[in-house]
N, C-alpha and C positions, 0 to 999 in steps of 0.2 A: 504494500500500500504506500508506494515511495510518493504517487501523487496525490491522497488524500488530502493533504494539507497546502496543495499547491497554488490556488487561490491567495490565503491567509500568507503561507511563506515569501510570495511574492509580490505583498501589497498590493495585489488587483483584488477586487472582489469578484466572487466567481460571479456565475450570469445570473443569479437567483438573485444572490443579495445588490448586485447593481440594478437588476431591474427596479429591485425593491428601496434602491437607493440609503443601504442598511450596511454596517461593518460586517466583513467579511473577517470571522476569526476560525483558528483551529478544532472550534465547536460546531463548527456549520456543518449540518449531513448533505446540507445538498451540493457545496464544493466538490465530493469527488467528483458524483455524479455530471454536472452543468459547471467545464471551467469558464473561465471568463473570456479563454478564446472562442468558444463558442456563444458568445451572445446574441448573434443576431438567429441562428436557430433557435435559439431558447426564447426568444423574439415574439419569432413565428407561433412556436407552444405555446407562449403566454398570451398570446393574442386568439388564440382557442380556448384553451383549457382555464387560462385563470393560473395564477400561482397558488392561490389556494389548491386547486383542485390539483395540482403537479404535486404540491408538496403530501394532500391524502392520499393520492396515490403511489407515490412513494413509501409512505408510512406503511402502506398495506401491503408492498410488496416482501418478500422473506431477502432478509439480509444477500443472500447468494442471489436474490434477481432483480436487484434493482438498478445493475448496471444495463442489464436488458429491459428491465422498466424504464430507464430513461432513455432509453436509444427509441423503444415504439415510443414513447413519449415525441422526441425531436422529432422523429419522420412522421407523427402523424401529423406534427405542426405544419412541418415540410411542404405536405401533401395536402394539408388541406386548408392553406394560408387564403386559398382563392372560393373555399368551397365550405362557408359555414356552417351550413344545414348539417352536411355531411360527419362535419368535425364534433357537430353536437350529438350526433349519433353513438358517433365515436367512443364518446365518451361518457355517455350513458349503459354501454357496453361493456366500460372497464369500474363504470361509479356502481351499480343498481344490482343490487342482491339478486339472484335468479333467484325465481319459485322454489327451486324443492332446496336451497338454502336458508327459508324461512321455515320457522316452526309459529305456533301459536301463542307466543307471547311477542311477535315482533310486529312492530308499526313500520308501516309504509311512509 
């Protein structure tokens, strides 16, 4: 994990916390994932998805997949920079409980 902290080590804030216009430190989980040479694709993402909803879906990915959590992250951005309808699908697809993972104490 030599780039984890590559963000914070190098005075740039990764693409998260500059979007968000936020100090970029050693604490930041989303540094490894979104560096700050990447920010105009995390651009793109955040102009779909919302930083909120990158960062819960981040949250919910298992530690070993959230490098690959954020890569379909950026390429959905990518892909559907031109095509919003689609990106809100998208994304309803990765946010929304499917049926047989609800049980009868859960709210919609």
């Amino acid at each position: 994990m030599e780039n984890r902290y590559q963000g914070a080590a190098q005075n740039h804030a990764c693409a998260s916390c500059k979007q968000q216009r936020r100090k970029c430190d050693e604490t930041c989980e989303m540094a490894p994932y979104f560096p700050a040479s990447g920010y105009s694709e995390f651009q793109n993402a955040h102009k779909i998805f919302g930083v909120s909803n990158i960062q819960k879906i981040m949250a919910m990915a298992a530690p070993d997949q959230r490098q690959a959590a954020a890569e379909s992250i950026l390429t959905e951005g990518n892909a559907r920079k031109n095509d919003p309808v689609r990106a809100v699908l998208a994304l309803s697809e990765v946010s929304m409980p499917k049926f047989g993972d609800l049980n009868e104490n859960s709210i919609l």
